[in-house]
N, C-alpha and C positions, 0 to 999 in steps of 0.2 A: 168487194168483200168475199172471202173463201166462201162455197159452198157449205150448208148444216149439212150434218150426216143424215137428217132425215128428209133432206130436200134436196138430196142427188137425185138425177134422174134414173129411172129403173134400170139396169141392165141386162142386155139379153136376155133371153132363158139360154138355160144349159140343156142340151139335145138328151133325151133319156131319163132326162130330173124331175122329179114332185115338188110342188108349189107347196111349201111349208102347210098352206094352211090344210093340206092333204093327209098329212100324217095324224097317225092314232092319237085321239086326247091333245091335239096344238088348241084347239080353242080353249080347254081347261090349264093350261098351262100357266105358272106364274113367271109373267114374260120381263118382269122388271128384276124378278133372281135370274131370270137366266142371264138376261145382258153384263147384270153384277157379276157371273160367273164366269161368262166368255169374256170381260174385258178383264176380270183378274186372271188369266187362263190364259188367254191367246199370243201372251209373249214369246212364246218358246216355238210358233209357228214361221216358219220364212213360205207360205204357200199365202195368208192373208196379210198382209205386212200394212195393206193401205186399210183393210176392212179392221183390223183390230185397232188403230188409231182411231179409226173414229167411230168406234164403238165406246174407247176410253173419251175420249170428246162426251161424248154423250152421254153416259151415266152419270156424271156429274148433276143433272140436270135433267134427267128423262122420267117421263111418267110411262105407265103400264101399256098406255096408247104409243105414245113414242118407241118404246120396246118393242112390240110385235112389228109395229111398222117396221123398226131397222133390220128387224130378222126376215122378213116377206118380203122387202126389196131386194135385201144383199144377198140371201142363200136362196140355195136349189139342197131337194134332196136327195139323193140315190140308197137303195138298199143294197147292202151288203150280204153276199152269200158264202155260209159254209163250202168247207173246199168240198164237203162228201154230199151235200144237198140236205145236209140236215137240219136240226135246230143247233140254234148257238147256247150257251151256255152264260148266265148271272149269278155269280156269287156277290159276296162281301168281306171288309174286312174293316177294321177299328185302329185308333192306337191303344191301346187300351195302358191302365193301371194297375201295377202290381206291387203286394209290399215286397218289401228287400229287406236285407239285415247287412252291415258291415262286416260280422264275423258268424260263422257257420252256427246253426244248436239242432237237435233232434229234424226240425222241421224243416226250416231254412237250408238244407243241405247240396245244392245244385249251384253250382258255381258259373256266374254270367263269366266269359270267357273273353280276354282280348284277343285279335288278330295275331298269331302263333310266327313267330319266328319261322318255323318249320311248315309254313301252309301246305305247300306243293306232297306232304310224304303225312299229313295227319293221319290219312285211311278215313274210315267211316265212324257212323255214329256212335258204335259201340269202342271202338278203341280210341276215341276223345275220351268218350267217360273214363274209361280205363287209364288215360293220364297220356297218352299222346301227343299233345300240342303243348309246346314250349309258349305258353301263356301267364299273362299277370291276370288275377281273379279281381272283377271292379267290382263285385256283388256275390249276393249271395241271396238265394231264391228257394219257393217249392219248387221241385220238381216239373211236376203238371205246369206253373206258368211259364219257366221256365220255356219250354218246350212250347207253350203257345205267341211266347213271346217272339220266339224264332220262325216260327208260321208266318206272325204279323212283320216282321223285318224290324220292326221299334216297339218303343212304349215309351212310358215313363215310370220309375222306379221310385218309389215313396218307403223311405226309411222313419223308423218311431220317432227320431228328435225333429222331426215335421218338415225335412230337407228332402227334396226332392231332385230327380237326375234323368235326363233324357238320356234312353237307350237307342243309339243307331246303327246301323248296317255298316260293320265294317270288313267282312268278307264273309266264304265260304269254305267249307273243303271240298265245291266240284262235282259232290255225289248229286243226281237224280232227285229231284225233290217225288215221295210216292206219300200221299193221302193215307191216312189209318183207317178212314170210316169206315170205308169197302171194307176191307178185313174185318174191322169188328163185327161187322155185320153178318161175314160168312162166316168166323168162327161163335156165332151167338153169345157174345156179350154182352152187343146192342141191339135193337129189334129195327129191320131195314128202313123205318119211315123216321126212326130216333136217334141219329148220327149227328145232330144238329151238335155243334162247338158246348155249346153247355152240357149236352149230354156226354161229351168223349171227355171234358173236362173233370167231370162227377164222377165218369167212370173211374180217371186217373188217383184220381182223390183219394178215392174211397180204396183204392188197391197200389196203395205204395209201394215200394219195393219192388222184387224182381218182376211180376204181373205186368205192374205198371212198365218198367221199365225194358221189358220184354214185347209190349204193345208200342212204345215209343222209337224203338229199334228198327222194327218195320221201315220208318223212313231214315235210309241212310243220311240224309242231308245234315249240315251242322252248321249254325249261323254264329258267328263272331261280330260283338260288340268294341263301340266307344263311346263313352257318355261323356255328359258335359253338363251343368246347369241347366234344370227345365226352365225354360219362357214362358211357360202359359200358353206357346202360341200352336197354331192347329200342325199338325204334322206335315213335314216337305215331302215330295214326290219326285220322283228320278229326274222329270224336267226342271227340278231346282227352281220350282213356284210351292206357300203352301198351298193345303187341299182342302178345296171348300167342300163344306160334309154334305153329303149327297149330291155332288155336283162336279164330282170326279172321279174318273174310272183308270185302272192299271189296264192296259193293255196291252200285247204282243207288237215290240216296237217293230219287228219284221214287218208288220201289216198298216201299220197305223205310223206317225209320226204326234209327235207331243206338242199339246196348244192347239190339237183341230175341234170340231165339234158335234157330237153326235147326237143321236136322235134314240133312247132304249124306250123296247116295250117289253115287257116281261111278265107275264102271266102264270098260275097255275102252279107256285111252289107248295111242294107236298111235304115239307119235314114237318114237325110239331111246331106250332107257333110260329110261322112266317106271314109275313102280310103278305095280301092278295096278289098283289102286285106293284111294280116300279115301271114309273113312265115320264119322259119328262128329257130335258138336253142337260147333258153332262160334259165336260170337257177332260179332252185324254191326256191324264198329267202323272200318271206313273207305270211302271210294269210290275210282272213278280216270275219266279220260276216256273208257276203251275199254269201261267195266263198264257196260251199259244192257240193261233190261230185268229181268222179275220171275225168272228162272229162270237167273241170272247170277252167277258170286261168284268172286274174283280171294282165294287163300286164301295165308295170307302165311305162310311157311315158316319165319321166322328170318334170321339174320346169320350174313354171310360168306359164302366160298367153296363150302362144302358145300351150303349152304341154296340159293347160285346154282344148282349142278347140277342139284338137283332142281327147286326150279322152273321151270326152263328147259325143262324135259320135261314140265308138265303142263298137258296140252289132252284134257281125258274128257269127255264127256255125261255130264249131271247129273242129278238131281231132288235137290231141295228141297222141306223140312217146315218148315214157319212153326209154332215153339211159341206155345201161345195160353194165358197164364194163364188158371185155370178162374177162375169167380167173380167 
C-alpha cells in the first residue's frame, strides 16, 4: 500500500533551517487553512512537485492535528534578508467593486480603456487622458476609481441594470509605477500617518477636476483593461491559481518563484485604522509593479468594499520565512 502523507518518515533537516514549530505565532496558527491553502497554491511550484501532491492527498481528509503534522515533518524554515539589511515591507490589496455606467454623465466621466492599438508610443498618464491611445471605451467610471482600479490591476464593474463585468489586466504603457501618498503628504493635503487608500480616495472625491487630476498625474503609469462576465469567483494571480483571501501574497517574481510558501510576521502598522498585525503562511501566487525586492509582499485581502478598508491601511515592517521542502 503507498505510503499516507502523514506517515512518511521524516526527512533530514535542512542545514541553517528553523523547525516550523520555531517560528513566531506557529502554534496559534490555523494549520487546517493553511494546508487548504498550500494544497490550492502549490500547483504552480516545480521545486515541491512530490510535497504538493500529497499535501492535496491529504486535505481531503485531514484534521487540524494532521495539518501541523504534515507542515513539521515536510518543511524547514529559513529567513529571508533585505538586500540593504533592513526591514521589509507589508502592504495590501483587494479586488474591489465599482459602479460603472455604459455611457458617460456629469459623474461617470473616466473612461475604462481597452489595450490601444498604438501601446508602444501612448506616452504617459497625462496624454492618455488627453486622447492618445487608439482604444475602444468598455466603461465608464469616476475618476478616483478609476484610478484605483488601476492600482488594483482588476475589479469588478457593477452597472444599474444589476449586470455585472470583471475588469482585467490587459496591459500598460511602460511608465514607472510612483505612489501619490508621499506627495500628498509633502505637499499637505494629507496629514503623514493619513495616506491610508480611503483617505487618498476621499481626497480624490471631494476635489474633482483638475486638483484631482493634477494629484493623479503624479503616477505616470496607465493600466489597460478587458472584461468579460463576472463569476462570483475570488480574483486569479499571475500564477494563473485564484487567490485565497488572506492567504496569498504578490511578490517580486525576480526573488520568489510562484506556489512556494511563506511564513509573514508583520507588526507595528502606523496608518489610521490598521490592525495590529498579520501573521500566519501565505502562499506566493501573484506579483505587481511596486512589489520588488526579497522581503516584499503585497497580501490580498479579498473582494469588495470591506476588503478595500482594510487594505488600504496596511503598510507594517515585515519578515519573511521561505518554507523549504525537506528532502
Amino acid at each position: 500500500l503507498p505510503i499516507s502523507p502523514i506517515d512518511r518518515p521524516t526527512p533530514p533537516p535542512v542545514a541553517g533551517a528553523l523547525n516550523l514549530a520555531a517560528l513566531p505565532g506557529w502554534a496559534e496558527e490555523d494549520h487546517l487553512a493553511a494546508l487548504r491553502a498550500y494544497a490550492a497554491g502549490c500547483g504552480p511550484s516545480r521545486i515541491a512537485v512530490e510535497t504538493c501532491r500529497d499535501a492535496r492527498a491529504l486535505v481531503v481528509r485531514a484534521n487540524p492535528s494532521d495539518a501541523r503534522a504534515f507542515f513539521e515533518s515536510r518543511f524547514a524554515a529559513t529567513e529571508v534578508q533585505t538586500d540593504d539589511g533592513g526591514r521589509g515591507l507589508l502592504t495590501a490589496y483587494f479586488a474591489p467593486e465599482y459602479p460603472a455606467r455604459r455611457t458617460p454623465d456629469a459623474e461617470f466621466d473616466a473612461p475604462v480603456l481597452s489595450r490601444p492599438a498604438n501601446l508602444a508610443s501612448v506616452g504617459d498618464r497625462a496624454a492618455i487622458e488627453a486622447g492618445s491611445a487608439q482604444s475602444s471605451v468598455l466603461a465608464w467610471m469616476k475618476a478616483e476609481d478609476l484610478f484605483f482600479l488601476q492600482i488594483q490591476g482588476s475589479g469588478t464593474l457593477t452597472f444599474p441594470d444589476g449586470r455585472r463585468a470583471r475588469a482585467a489586466y490587459a496591459g500598460d504603457n511602460g511608465k514607472t509605477f510612483v505612489g501619490i501618498a508621499r506627495p500628498m503628504a509633502q505637499r499637505g493635503l494629507l496629514p503623514e500617518n493619513g495616506t491610508s487608500g480611503d483617505a487618498i480616495r476621499g481626497w480624490l472625491a471631494s476635489h474633482r477636476g483638475y486638483e484631482a487630476q493634477s494629484v493623479m498625474a503624479l503616477n505616470p503609469r496607465y493600466i489597460f483593461f478587458t472584461t468579460k462576465p463576472d463569476d462570483g469567483d475570488e480574483a486569479t494571480g499571475a500564477a494563473g491559481v485564484p487567490l485565497p483571501a488572506r492567504r496569498s501574497v504578490a511578490v517580486d517574481p525576480s526573488r520568489w518563484t510562484y506556489g512556494e510558501a511563506a511564513w509573514i510576521e508583520a507588526d507595528g502598522g502606523n496608518l489610521r485604522g490598521a490592525r495590529a498585525s498579520y501573521r500566519g503562511l501565505v502562499m506566493t501566487l501573484d506579483t505587481g509593479s511596486a512589489i520588488r525586492g526579497p522581503v516584499r509582499a503585497d497580501l490580498y485581502i479579498g473582494r469588495g468594499d470591506a476588503a478595500g478598508h482594510e487594505a488600504g491601511a496596511v503598510r507594517h515592517p515585515l519578515r519573511m520565512w521561505r518554507l523549504i521542502p525537506r528532502g
